[in-house]
Structures are given as structure tokens and as C-alpha cells.
N, CA, C and O of each residue as an XYZ file, in Angstrom:
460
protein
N       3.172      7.241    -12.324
C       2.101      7.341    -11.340
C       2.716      7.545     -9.960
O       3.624      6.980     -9.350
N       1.781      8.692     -9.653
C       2.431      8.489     -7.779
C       1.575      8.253     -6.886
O       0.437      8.673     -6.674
N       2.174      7.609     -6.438
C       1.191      7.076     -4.750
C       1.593      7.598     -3.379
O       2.603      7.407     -2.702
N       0.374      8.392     -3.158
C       0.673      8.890     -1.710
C       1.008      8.305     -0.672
O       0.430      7.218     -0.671
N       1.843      8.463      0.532
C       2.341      7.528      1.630
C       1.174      6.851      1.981
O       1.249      5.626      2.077
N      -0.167      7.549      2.246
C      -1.170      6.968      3.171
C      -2.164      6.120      2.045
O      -3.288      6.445      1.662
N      -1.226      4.743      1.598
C      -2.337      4.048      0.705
C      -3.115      3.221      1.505
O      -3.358      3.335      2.706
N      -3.559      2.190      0.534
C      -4.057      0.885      1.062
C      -3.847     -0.386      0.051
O      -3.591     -0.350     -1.153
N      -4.010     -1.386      0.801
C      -3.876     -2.760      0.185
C      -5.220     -3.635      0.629
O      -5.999     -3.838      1.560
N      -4.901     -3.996     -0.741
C      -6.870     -5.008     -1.276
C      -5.750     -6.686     -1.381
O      -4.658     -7.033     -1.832
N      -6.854     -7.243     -0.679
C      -6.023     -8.773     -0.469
C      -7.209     -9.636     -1.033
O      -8.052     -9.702     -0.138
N      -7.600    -10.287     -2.086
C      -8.218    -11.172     -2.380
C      -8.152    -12.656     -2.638
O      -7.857    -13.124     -3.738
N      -8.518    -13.568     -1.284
C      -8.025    -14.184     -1.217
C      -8.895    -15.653     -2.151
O      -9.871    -16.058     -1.521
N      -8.666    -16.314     -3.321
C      -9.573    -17.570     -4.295
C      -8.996    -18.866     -4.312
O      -7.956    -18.972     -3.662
N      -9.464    -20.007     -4.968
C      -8.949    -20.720     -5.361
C      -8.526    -20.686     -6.735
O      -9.112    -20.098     -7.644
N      -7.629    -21.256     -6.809
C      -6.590    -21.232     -8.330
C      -7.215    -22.554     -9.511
O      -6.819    -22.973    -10.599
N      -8.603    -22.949     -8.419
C      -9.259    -23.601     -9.944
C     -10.446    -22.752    -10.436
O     -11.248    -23.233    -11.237
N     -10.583    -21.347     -9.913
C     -11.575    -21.028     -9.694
C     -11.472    -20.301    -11.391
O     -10.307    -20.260    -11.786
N     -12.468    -19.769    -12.352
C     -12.410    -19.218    -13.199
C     -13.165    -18.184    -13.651
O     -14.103    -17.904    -12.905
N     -13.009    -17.232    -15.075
C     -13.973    -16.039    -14.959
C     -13.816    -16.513    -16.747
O     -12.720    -16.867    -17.180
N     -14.796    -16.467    -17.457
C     -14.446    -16.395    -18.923
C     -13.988    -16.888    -19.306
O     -13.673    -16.516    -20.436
N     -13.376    -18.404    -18.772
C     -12.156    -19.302    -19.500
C     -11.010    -18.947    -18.845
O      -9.962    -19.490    -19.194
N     -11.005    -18.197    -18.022
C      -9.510    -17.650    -17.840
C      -9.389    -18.005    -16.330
O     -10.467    -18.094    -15.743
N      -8.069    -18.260    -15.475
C      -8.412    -18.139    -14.053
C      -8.280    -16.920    -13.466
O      -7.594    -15.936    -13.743
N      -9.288    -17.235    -12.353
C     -10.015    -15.898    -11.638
C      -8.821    -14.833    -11.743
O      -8.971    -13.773    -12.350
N      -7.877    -15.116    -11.241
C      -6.590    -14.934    -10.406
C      -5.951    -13.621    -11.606
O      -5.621    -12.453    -11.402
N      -5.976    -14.406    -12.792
C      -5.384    -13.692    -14.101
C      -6.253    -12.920    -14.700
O      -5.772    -12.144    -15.526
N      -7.401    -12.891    -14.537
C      -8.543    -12.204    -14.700
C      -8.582    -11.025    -13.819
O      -9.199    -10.036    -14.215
N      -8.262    -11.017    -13.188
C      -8.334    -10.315    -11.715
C      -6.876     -9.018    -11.589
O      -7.000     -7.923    -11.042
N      -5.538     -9.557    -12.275
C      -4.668     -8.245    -12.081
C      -4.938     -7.996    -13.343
O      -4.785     -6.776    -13.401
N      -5.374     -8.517    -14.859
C      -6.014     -7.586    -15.825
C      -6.614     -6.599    -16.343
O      -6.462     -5.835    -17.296
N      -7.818     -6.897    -14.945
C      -8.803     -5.864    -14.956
C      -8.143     -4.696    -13.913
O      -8.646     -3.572    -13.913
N      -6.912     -5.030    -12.960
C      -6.742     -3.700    -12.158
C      -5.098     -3.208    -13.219
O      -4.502     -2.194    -12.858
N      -4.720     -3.762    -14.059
C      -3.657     -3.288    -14.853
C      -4.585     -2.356    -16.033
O      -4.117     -1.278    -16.401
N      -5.870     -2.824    -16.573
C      -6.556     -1.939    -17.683
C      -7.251     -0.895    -16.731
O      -8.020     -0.060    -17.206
N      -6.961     -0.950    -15.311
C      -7.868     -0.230    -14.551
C      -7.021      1.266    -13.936
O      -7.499      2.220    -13.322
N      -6.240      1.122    -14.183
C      -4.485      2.190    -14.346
C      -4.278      1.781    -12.997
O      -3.696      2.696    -12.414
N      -4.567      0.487    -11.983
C      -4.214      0.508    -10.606
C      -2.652      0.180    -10.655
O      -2.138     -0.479    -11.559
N      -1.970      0.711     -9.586
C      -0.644      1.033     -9.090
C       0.211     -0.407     -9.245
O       1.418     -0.447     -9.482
N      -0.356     -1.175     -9.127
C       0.434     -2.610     -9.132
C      -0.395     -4.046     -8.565
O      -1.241     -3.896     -7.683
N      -0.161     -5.189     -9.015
C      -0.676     -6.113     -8.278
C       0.455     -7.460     -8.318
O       1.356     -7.632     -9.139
N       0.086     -8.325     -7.160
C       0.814     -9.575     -7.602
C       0.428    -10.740     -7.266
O      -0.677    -10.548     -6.758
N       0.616    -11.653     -7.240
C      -0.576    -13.351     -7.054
C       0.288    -13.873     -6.784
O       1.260    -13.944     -7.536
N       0.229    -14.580     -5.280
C       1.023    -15.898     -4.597
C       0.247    -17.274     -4.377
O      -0.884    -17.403     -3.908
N       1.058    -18.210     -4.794
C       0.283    -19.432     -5.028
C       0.443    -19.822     -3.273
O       1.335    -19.374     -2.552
N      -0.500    -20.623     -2.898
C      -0.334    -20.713     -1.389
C      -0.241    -22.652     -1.318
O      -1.094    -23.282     -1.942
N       0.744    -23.334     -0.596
C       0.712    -24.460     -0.107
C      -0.001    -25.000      0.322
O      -0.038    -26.152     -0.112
N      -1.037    -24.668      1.399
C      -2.173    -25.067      2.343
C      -2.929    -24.082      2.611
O      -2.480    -22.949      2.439
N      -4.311    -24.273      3.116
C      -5.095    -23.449      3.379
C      -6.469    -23.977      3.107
O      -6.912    -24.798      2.304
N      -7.142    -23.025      4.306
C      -8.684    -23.103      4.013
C      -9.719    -21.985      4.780
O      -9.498    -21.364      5.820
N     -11.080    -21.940      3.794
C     -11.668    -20.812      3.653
C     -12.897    -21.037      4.597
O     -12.818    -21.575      5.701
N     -14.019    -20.568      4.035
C     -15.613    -20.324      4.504
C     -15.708    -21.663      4.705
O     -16.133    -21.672      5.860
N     -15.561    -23.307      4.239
C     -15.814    -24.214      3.953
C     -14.983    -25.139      4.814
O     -15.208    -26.304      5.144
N     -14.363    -24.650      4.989
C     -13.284    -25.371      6.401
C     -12.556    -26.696      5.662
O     -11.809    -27.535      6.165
N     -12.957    -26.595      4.541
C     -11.654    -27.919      4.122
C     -10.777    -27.455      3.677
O     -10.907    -26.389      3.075
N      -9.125    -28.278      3.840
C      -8.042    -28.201      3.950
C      -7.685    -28.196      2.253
O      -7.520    -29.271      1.676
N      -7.652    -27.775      2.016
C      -6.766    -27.351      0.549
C      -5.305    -27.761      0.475
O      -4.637    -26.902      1.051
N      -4.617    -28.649      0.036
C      -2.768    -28.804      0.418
C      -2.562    -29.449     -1.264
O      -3.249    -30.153     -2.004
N      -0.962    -28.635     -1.381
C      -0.163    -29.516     -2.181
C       0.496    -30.709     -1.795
O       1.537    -30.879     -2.430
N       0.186    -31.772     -0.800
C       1.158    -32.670     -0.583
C       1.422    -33.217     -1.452
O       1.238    -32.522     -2.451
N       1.901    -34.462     -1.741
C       2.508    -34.971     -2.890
C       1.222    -36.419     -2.766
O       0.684    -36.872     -3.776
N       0.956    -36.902     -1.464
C      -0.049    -37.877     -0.862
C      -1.663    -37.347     -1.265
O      -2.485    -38.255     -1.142
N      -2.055    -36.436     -1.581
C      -3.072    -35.785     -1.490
C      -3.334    -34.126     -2.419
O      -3.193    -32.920     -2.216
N      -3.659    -34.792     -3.184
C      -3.420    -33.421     -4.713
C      -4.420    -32.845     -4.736
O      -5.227    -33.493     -5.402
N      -5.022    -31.546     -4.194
C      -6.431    -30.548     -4.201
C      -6.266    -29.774     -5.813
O      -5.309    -29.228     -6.362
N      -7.718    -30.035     -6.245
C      -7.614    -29.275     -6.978
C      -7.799    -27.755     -6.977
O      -7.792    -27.171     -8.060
N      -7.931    -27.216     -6.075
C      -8.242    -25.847     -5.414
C      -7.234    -25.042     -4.092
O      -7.444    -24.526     -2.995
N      -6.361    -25.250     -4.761
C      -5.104    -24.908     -3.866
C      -5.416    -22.855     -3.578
O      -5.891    -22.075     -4.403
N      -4.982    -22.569     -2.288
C      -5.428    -21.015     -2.205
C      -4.287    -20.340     -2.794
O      -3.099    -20.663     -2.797
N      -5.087    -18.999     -3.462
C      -4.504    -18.054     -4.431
C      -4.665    -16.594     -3.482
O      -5.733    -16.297     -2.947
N      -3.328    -15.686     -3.368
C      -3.675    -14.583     -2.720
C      -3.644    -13.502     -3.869
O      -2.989    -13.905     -4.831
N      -4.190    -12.199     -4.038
C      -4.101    -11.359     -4.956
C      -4.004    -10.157     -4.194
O      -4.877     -9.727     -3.439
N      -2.633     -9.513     -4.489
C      -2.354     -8.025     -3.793
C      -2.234     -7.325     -4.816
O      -1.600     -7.507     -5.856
N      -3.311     -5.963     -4.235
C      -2.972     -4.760     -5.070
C      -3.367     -3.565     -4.378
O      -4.532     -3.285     -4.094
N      -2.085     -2.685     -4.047
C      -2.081     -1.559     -3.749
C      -2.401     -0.643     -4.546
O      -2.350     -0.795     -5.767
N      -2.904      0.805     -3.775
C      -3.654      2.089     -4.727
C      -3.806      2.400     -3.660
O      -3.438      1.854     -2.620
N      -4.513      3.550     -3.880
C      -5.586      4.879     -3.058
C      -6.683      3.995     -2.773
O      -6.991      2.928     -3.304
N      -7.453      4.926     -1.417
C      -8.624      3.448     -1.094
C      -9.532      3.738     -1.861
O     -10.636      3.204     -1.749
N      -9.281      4.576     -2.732
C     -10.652      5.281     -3.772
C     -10.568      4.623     -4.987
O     -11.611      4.218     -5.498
N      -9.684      4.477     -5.443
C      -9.489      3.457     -6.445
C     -10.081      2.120     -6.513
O     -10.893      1.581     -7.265
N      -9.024      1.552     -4.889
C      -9.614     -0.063     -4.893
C     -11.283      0.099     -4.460
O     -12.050     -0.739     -4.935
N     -11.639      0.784     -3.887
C     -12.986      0.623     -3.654
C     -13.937      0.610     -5.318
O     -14.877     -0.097     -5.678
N     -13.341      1.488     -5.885
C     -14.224      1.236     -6.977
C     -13.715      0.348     -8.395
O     -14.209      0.364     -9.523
N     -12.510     -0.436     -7.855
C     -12.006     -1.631     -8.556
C     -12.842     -2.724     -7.693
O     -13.143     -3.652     -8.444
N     -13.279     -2.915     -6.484
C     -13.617     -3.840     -5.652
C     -14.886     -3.666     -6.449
O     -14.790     -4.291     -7.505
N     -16.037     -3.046     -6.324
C     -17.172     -2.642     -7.424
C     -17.047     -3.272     -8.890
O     -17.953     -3.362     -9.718
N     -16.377     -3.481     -8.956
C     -16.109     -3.992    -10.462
C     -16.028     -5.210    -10.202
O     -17.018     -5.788    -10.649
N     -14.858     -6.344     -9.354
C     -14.687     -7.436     -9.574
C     -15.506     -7.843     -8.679
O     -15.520     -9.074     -8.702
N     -16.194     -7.428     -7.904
C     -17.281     -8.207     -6.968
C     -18.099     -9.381     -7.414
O     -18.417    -10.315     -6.677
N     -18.398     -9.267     -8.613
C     -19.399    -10.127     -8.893
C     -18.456    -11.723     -9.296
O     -18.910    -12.867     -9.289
N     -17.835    -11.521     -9.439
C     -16.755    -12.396    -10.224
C     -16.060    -13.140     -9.024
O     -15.263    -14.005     -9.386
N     -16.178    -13.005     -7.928
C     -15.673    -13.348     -6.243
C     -16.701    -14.147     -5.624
O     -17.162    -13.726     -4.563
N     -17.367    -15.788     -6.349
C     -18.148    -16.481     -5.480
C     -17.874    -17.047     -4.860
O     -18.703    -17.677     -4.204
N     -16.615    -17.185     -4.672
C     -15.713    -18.101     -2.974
C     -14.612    -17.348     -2.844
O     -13.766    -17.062     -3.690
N     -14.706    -17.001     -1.530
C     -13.107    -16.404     -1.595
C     -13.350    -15.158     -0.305
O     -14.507    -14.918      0.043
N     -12.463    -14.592      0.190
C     -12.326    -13.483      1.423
C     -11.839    -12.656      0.594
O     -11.084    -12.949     -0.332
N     -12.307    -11.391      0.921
C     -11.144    -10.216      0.099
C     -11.702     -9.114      1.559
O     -12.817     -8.991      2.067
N     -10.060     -8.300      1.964
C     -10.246     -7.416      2.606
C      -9.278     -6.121      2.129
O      -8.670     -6.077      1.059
N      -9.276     -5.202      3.046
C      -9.287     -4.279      2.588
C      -8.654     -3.843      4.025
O      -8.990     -4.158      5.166
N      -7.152     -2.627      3.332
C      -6.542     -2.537      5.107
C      -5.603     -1.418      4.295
O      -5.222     -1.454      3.124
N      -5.361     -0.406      5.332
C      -4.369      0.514      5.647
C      -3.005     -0.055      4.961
O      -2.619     -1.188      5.249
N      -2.356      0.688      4.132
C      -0.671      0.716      4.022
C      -0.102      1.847      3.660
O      -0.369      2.630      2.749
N       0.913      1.848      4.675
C       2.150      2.554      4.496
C       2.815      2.457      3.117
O       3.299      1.368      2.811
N       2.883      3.369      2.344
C       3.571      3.038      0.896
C       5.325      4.258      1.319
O       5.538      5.453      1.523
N       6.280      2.764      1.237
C       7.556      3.457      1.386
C       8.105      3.934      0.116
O       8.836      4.904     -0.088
N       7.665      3.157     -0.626
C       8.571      3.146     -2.022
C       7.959      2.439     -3.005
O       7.619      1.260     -3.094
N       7.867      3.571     -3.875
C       7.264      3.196     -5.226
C       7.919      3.868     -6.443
O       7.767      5.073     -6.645
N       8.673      3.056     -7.279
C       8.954      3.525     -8.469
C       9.376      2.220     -9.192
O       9.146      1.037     -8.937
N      10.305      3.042    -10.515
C      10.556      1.872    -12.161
C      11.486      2.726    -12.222
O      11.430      3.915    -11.908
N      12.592      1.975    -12.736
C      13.589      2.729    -13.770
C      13.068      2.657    -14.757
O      13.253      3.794    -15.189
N      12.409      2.044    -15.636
C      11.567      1.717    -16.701
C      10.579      2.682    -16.988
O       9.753      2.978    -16.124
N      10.569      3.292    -18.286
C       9.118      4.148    -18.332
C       7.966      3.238    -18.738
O       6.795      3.598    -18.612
N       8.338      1.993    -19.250
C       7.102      1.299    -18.899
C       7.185     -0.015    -18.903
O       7.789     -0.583    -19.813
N       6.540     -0.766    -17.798
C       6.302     -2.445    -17.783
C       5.827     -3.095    -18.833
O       5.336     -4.222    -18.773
N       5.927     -2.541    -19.664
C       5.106     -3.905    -20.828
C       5.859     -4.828    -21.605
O       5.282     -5.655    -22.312
């Protein structure tokens, strides 16, 4: 697959107790853009944070959330994520997801395929 310089990146930002089908959101979520032929995705677990709701989400060791924030990146064409965003929308009842300009420097695999 090639990706033109002038992509974009989809940032969806959940909680990691959050779920879709039994499954968490999170893993649910680069599934549907890996069966979706999108370019790549990846999920960072986040330490602290907080959303629409203004409470503090933290791993301390004093104070254990069960809803720690989850980020989900996946680059493509904005034509793609727009109509991957169409798809997982409904499945996004807490959470920020935006949508922004990227520079794509470099994209490839020595690998003919990730699986």
C-alpha cells in the first residue's frame, strides 16, 4: 500500500474499560481499521488523564481507576478515515476523537506481510 505525503491522522481518544461486544473498545477499534485495509494503527495506554467529565483518571499505586485513558492512532487518506470514522462512530460513547493533517515521511515493511 502507498500513502501519499499529504495524509492524515485520526486520534481517538477512550477509556480502556470501555467495551464493544465483549471485547475492549480499543481492540475492537484497530480490527475494524486492519479488516478495513487502513494503512496502520497503534494504541497507547496513558498514565493520567481526563475527558468531557473532568475526573482524573491515574495509575497511582494509592488510587487504582478503573478507566485509565486509551489513545488510538491511525493514519490513511482523509477519505478513508472519514469513512472508517462512519463506521466506528456509533461504538464512541465517551471519548474525543479528532481528526488533523499529517505529513507522511515514511512508510514501508521489509515484510510482504504483517500477519
Amino acid at each position: 500500500m502507498n500513502l501519499p505525503e499529504e495524509g492524515c491522522l485520526l486520534r481517538i481518544f477512550v477509556g480502556d474499560s470501555k467495551r464493544h461486544e465483549g471485547k475492549p473498545l480499543y481492540d475492537y477499534i484497530v480490527r475494524q481499521a486492519r479488516e478495513q485495509g487502513l494503512a496502520g494503527a497503534t494504541v497507547f495506554r496513558g498514565m493520567m488523564g481526563f475527558g468531557a467529565s473532568s475526573r482524573i483518571h491515574t495509575s497511582k499505586i494509592l488510587r487504582l481507576s478503573e478507566d485509565l485513558p486509551v489513545l488510538i492512532e491511525i493514519v490513511d487518506t482523509r477519505g478513508n478515515l472519514e469513512s472508517f470514522l462512519k463506521r466506528i462512530n456509533p461504538m464512541v460513547k465517551d471519548g474525543l476523537v479528532t481528526l488533523e493533517k499529517a505529513q507522511v515521511q515514511i512508510y514501508r515493511s521489509n515484510k510482504q506481510t504483517d500477519r
